[in-house]
ZATI-901639 format. One record per residue: residue in one letter; x, y, z of N, C-alpha, C in turn. Coordinates in Angstrom, 1 decimal. Each point is the difference from the previous one (the first is absolute). Last residue first. Example, Ala and Ser with C-alpha at 12.3 -4.5 7.8 and 13.67 -1.06 7.14 Angstrom:
# ZATI-901639
+--------+--------+---------+--------+---------+----------+--------+--------+---------+--------+
! residu ! n_east ! n_north !   n_up ! ca_east ! ca_north !  ca_up ! c_east ! c_north !   c_up !
+--------+--------+---------+--------+---------+----------+--------+--------+---------+--------+
!      S !   12.8 !    -2.2 !    7.1 !     0.9 !      1.1 !    0.0 !   -0.8 !     1.1 !    0.8 !
!      A !    0.3 !    -5.7 !   -0.1 !    -0.9 !      1.2 !    0.0 !    0.9 !     1.2 !    0.0 !
+--------+--------+---------+--------+---------+----------+--------+--------+---------+--------+
# end
This chain:
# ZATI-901639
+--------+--------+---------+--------+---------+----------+--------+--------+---------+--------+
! residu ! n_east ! n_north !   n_up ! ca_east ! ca_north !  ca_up ! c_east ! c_north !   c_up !
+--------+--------+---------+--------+---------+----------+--------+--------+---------+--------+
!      X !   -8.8 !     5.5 !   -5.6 !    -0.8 !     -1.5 !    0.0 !   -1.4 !     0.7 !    0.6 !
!      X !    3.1 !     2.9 !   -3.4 !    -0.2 !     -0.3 !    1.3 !   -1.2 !    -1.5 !    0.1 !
!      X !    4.4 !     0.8 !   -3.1 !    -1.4 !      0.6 !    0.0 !   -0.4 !    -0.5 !    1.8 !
!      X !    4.9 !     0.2 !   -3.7 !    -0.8 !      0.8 !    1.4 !   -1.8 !    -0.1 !   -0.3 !
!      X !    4.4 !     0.7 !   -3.1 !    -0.5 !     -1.2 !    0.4 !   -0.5 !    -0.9 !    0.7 !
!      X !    1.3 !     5.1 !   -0.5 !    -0.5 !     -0.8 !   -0.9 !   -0.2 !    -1.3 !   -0.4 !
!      X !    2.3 !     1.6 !    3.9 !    -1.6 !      0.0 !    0.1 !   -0.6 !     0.2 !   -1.6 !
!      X !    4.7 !    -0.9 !    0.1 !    -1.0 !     -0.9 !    1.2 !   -1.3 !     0.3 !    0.3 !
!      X !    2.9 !     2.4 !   -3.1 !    -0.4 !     -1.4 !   -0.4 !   -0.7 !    -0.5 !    0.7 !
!      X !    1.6 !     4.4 !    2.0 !    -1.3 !     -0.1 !   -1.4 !    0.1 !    -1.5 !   -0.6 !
!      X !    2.7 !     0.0 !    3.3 !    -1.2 !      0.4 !    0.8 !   -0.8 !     0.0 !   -1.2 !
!      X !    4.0 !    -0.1 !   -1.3 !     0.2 !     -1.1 !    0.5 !   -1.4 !     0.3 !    0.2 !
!      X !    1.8 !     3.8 !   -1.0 !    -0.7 !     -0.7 !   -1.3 !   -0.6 !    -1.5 !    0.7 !
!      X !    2.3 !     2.3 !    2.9 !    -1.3 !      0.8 !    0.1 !   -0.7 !    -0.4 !   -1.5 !
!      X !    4.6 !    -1.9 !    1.7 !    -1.5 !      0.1 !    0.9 !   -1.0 !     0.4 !   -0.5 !
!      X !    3.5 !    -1.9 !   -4.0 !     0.2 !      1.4 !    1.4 !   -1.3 !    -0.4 !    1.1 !
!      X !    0.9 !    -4.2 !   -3.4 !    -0.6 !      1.6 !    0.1 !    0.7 !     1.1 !    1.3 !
!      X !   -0.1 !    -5.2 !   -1.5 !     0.6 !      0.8 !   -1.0 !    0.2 !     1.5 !    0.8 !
!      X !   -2.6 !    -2.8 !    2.1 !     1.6 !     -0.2 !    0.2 !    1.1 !     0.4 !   -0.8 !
!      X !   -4.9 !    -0.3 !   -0.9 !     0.1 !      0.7 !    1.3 !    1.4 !     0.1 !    0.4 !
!      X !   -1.5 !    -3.0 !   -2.9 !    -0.2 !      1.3 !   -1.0 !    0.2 !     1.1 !    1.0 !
!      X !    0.0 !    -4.5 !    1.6 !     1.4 !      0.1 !   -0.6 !    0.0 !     1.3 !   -0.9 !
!      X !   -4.3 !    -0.9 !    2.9 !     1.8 !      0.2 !    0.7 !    0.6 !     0.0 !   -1.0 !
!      X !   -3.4 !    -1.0 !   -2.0 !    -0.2 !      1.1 !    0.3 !    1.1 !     0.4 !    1.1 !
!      X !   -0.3 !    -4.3 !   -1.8 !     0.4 !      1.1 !   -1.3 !   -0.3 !     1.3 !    0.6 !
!      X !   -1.0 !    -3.5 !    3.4 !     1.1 !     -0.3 !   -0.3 !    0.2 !     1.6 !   -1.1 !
!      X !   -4.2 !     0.1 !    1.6 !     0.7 !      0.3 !    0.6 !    1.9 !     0.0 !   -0.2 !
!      X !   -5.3 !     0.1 !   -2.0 !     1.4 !     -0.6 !   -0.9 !    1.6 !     0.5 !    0.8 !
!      X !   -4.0 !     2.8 !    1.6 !     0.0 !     -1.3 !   -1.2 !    1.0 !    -0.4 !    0.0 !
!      X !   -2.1 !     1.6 !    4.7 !     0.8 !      0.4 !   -1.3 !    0.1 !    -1.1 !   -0.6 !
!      X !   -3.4 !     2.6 !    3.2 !     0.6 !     -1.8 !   -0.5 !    1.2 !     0.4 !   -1.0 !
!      X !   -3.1 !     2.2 !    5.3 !     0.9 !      0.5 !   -1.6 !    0.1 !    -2.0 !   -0.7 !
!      X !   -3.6 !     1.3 !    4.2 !     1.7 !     -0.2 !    0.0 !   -0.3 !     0.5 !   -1.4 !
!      X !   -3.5 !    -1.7 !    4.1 !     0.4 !      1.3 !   -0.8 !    1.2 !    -0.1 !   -0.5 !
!      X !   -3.0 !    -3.4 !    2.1 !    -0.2 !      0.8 !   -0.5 !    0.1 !     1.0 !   -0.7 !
!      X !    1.8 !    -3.5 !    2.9 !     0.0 !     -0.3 !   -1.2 !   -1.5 !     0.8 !   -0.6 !
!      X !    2.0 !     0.2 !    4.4 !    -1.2 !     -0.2 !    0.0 !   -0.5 !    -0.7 !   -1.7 !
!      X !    4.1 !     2.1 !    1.5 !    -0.2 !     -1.2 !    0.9 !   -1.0 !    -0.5 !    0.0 !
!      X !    1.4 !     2.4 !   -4.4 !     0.0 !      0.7 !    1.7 !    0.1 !    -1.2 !    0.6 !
!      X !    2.8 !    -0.4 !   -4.2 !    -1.5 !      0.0 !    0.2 !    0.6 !     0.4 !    1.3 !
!      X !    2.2 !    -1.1 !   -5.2 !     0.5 !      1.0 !    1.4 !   -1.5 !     0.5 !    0.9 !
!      X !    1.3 !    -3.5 !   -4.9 !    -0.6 !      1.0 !    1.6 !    0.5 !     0.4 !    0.9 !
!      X !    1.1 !    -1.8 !   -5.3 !     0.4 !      0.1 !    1.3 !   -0.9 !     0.9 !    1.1 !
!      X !    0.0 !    -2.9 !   -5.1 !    -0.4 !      1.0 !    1.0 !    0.8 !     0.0 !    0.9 !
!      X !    1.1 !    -2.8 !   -3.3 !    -0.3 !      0.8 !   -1.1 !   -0.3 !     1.2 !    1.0 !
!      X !    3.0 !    -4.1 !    0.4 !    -1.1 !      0.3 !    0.3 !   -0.3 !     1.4 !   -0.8 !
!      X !    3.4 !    -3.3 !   -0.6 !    -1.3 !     -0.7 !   -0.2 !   -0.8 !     1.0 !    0.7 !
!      X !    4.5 !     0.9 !    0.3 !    -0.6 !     -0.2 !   -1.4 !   -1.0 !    -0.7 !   -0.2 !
!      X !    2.3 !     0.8 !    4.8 !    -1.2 !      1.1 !   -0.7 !   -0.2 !    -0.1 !   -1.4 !
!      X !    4.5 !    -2.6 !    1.5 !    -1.2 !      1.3 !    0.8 !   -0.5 !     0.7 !   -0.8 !
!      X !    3.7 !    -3.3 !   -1.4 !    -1.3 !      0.1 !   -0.5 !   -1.0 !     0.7 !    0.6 !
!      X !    4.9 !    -0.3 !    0.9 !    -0.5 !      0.0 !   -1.3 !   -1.2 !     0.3 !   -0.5 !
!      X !    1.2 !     1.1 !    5.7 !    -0.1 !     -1.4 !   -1.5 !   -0.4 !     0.4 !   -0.8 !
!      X !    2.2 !     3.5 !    2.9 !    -1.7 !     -0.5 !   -0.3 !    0.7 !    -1.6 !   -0.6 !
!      X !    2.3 !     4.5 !    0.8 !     0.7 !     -0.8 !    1.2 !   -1.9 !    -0.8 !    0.3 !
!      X !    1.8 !     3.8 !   -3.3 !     0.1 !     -1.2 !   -0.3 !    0.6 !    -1.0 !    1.3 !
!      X !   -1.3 !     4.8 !   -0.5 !     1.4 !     -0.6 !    0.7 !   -0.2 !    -1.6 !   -0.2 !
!      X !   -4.0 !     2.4 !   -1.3 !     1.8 !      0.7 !   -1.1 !    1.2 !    -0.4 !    0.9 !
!      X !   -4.1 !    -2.3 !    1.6 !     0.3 !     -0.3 !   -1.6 !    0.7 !     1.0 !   -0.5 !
!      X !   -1.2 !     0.5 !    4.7 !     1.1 !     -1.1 !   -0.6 !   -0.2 !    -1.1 !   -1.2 !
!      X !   -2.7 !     4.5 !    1.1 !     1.8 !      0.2 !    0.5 !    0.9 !    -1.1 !   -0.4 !
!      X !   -5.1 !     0.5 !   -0.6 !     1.1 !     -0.2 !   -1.1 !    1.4 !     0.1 !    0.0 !
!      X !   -3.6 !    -0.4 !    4.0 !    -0.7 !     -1.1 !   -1.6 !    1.8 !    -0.1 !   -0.5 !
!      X !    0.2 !     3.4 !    3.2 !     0.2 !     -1.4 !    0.6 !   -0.1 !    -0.9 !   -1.5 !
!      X !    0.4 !     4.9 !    0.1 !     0.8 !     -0.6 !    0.7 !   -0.1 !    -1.4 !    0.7 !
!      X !   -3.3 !     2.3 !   -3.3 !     1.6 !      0.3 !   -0.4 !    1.3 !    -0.6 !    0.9 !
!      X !   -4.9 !    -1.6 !    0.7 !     0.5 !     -0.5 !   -1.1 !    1.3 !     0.9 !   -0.5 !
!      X !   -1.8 !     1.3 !    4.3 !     0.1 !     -1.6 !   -0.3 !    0.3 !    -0.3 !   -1.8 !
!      X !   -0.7 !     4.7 !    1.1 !     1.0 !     -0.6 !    0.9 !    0.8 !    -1.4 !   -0.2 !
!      X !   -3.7 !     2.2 !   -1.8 !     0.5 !      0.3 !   -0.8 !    1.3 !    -0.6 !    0.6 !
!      X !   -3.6 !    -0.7 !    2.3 !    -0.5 !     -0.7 !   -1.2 !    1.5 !     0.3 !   -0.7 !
!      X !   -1.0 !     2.8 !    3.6 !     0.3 !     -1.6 !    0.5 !    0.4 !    -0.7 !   -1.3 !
!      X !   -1.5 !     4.4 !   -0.9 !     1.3 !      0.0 !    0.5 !    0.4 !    -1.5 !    0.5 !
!      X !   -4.6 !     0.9 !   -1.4 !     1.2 !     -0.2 !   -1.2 !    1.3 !     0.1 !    0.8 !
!      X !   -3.3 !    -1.9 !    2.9 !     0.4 !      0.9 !   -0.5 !    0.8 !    -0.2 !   -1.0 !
!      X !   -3.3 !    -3.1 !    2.5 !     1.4 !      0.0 !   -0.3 !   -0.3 !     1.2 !   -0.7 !
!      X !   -2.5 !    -1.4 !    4.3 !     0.1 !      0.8 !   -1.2 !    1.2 !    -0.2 !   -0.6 !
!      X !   -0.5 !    -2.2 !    4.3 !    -1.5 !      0.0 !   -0.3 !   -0.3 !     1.1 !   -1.3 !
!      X !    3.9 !    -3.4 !    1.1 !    -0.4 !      0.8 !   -0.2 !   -1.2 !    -0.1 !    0.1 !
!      X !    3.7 !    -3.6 !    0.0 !    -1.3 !      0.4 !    1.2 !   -0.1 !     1.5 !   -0.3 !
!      X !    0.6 !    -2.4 !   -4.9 !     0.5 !      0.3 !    1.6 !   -0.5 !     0.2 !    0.9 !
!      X !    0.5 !    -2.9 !   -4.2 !    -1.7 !      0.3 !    1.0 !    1.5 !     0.1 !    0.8 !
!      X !    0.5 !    -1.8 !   -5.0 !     1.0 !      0.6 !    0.7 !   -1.9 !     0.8 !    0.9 !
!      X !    0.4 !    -3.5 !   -4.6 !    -0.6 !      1.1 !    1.3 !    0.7 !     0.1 !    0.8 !
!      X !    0.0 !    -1.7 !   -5.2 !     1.0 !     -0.4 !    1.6 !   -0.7 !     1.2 !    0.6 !
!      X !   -1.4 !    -2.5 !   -5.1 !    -0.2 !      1.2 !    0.9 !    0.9 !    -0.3 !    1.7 !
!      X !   -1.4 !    -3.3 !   -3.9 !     1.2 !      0.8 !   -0.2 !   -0.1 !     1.7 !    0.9 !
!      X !   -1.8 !    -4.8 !    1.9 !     0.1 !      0.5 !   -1.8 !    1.5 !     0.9 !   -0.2 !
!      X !   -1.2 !     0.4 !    4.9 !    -1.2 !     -0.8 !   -0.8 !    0.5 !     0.5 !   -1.6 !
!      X !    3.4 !     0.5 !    5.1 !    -0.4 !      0.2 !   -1.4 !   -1.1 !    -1.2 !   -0.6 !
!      X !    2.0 !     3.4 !    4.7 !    -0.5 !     -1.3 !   -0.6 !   -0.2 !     0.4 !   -1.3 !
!      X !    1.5 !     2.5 !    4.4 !     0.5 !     -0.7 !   -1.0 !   -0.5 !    -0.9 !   -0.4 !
!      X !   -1.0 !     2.5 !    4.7 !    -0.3 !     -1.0 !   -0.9 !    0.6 !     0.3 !   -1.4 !
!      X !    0.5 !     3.2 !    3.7 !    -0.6 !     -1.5 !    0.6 !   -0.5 !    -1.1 !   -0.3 !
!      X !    4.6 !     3.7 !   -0.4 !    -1.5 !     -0.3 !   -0.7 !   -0.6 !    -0.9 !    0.6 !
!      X !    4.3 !     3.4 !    0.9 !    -1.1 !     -1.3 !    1.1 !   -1.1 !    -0.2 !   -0.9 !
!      X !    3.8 !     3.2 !   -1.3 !    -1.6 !      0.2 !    0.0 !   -1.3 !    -1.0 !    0.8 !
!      X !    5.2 !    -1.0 !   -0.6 !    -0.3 !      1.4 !    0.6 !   -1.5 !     0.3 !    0.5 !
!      X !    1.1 !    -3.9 !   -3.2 !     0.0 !     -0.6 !    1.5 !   -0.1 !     1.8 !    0.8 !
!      X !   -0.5 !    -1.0 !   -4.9 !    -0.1 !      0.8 !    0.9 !   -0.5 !    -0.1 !    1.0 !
!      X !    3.1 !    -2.8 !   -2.1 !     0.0 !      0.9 !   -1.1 !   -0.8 !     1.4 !    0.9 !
!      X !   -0.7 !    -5.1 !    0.8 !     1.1 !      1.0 !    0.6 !    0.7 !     1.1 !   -0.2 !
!      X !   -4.4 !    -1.4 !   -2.2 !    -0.3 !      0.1 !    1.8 !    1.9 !     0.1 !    0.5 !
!      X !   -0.1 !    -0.8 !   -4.6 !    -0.6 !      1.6 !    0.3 !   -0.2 !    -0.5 !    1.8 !
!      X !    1.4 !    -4.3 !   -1.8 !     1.0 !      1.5 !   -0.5 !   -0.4 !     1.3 !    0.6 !
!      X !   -2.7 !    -3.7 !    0.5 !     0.8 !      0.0 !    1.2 !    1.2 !     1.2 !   -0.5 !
!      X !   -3.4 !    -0.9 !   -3.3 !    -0.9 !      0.4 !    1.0 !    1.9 !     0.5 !    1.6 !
!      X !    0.9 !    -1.8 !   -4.4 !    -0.8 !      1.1 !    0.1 !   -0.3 !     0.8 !    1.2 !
!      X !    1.4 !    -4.6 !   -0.2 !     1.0 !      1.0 !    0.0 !   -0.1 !     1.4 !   -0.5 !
!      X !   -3.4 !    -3.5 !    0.4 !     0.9 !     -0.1 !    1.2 !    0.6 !     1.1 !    0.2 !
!      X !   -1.6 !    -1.1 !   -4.1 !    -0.8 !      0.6 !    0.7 !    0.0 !     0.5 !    1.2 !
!      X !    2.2 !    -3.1 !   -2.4 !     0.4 !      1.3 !   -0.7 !   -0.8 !     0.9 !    0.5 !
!      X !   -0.1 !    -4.5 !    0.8 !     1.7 !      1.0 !    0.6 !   -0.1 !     1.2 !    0.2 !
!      X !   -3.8 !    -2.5 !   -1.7 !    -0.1 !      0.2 !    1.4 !    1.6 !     0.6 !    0.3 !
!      X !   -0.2 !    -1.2 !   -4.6 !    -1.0 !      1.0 !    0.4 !   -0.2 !     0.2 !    1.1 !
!      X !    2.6 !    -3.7 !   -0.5 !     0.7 !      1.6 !   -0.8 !   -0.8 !     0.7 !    0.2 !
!      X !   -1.8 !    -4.1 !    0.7 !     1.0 !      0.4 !    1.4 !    1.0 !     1.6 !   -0.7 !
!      X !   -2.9 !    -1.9 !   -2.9 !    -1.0 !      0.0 !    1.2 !    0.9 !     0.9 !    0.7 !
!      X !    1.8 !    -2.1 !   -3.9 !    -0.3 !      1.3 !   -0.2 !   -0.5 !     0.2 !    1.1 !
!      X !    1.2 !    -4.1 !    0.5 !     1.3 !      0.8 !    0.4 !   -0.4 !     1.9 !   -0.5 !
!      X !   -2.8 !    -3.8 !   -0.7 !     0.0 !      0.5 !    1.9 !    1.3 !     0.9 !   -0.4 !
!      X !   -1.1 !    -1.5 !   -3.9 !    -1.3 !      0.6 !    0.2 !    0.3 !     0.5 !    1.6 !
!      X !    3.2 !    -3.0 !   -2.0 !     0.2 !      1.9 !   -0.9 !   -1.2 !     0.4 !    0.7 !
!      X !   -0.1 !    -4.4 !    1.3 !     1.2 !      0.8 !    0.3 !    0.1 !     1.1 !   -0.6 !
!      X !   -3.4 !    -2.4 !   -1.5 !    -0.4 !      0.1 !    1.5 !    1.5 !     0.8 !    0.7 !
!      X !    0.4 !    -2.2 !   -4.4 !    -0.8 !      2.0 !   -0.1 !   -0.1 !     0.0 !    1.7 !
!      X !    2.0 !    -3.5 !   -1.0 !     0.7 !      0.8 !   -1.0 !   -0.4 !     1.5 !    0.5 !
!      X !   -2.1 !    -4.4 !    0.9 !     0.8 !      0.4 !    1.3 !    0.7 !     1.5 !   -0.5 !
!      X !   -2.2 !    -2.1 !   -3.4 !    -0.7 !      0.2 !    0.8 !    1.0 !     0.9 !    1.1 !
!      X !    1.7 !    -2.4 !   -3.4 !    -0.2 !      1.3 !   -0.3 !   -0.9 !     0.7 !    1.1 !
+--------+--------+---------+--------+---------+----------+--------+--------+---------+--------+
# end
């Protein structure tokens, strides 16, 4: 029984490191445009650091309508992107200044429902600043 669990225990391990992988390496191709200089995820939060010295709502509103969520309504993601995280950043290059959006996965797909300009009112109602 032993050997039993040590296999379900690495095999959960290595799922979680996939899954994290494919997070992280999904969005950095996702907004390969925007040249980010880091993509990374702690827990349940993924940070996104452009070489910006200000992210602007217009940058901010940019990257997540045409990059984050573009390829979750053209379903061109793995199954599982972004269900584990709960934040998303969008940071300066100094990781001082950015936006977060919640619950980024549910908040694209409430976003994809919508005409543009409702789309924008979900998104920054789900919007705070970092």
């Amino acid at each position: 029984m032993k050997p039993f669990k040590t296999v379900v225990l690495l095999a959960l391990t290595l799922t979680s490191f996939t899954a994290l992988a494919n997070d992280t390496s999904t969005l950095k191709k996702s907004l390969k445009p925007w040249q980010p200089v880091e993509v990374s995820k702690s827990g349940d939060t993924l940070t996104v650091v452009l070489n910006e010295n200000q992210i602007t709502s217009d940058v901010y509103e940019t990257v997540i309508s045409s990059g984050a969520c573009m390829d979750i309504w053209t379903k061109d993601v793995p199954k599982k992107y972004l269900q584990t995280v709960k934040e998303l950043r969008i940071l300066n290059k100094h990781k001082a200044q950015g936006y977060v959006l919640e619950k980024p996965l549910n908040t694209c797909n409430e976003m994809g429902k919508e005409q543009p300009e409702r789309a924008k009112v979900i998104m920054l109602a789900n919007t705070h600043l970092f």
